[in-house]
Phi, psi and omega in degrees: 000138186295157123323119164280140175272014149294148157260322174217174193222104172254126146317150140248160170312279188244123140129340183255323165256303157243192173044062186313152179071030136060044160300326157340275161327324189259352132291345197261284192341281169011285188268344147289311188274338166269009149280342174279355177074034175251116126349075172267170158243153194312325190276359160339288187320306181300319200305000182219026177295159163091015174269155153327139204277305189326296189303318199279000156241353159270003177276281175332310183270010165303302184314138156302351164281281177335309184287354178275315209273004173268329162294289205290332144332279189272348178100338212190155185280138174297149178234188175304349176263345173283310192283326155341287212280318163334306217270332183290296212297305194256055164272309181293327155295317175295350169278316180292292186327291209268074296064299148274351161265029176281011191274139186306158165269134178333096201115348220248317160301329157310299159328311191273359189278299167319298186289342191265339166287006197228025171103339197281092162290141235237115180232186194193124157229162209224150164272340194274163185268184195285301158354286192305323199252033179282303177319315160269352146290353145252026166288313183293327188287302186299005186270321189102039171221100128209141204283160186264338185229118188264120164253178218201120157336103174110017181266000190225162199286333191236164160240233193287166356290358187304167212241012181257029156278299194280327186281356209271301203280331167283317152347284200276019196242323185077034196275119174188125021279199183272006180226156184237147194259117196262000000 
């Protein structure tokens, strides 16, 4: 098999490595903002994946439907203790969720097979926190996924949409310069 003149390849997680359709997040949100006694709808939920769930729920109590239905709920506009209190409730859901949504997506242990045979080292970056992903990475492992460098929501000063998940994850891959030539 040739060398690549790539050196390495970062992933995202769910919806991409695993949990085809992303449902992990978008049930755990669910089930969180309607306990809180704000409704969202899936395509709320969706409207901000792949961010940090912290960011992706204060962007969801932003929307202007939410935020109305967060007044007229709670009385008063959500603040940063709301957003808190949000990301504590569904991080452990978001474990669960994502626990049950861990099957690799068809192909993606192939892929990754191909490439590290040909040289290509392997990263990953996640919206989810080191927490969420204690579980699916050896879920992901017994699948024939694990990546060599995980970076994990809150682990860089910003996360997505800021590119410093990704320069984090070449960094620690020793991936340089970042682009390649053939």
């Amino acid at each position: 098999m040739t060398q690549s003149p790539i050196q390495a390849v970062v992933f995202d997680w769910a919806g991409t490595m695993v949990d085809f359709g992303c449902r992990a997040p978008v049930l755990a949100l669910l089930e969180v903002f309607a306990e809180a006694g704000v409704e969202i709808t899936e395509a709320e939920a969706r409207g901000d994946m792949g961010r940090a769930k912290r960011d992706h729920i204060r962007a969801l109590l932003a929307a202007p439907r939410v935020a109305e239905a967060w007044r007229a709920r709670h009385g008063q506009t959500s603040d940063e203790a709301d957003v808190d209190h949000l990301h504590d409730a569904v991080e452990p859901k978001m474990r669960a969720a994502a626990r049950d949504c861990a099957a690799l997506i068809p192909g993606a242990a192939s892929l990754v097979a191909d490439l590290r045979a040909r040289g290509v080292r392997i990263g990953s970056t996640t919206g989810y926190t080191r927490p969420m992903m204690a579980d699916i990475l050896p879920l992901a492992a017994d699948q024939g996924y694990a990546p060599d460098v995980v970076v994990c929501a809150g682990e860089t000063s910003e996360g997505r949409p800021s590119p410093l998940m990704m320069w984090k994850a070449l960094v620690d891959l020793g991936a340089w310069p970042s682009r390649a030539r053939a």
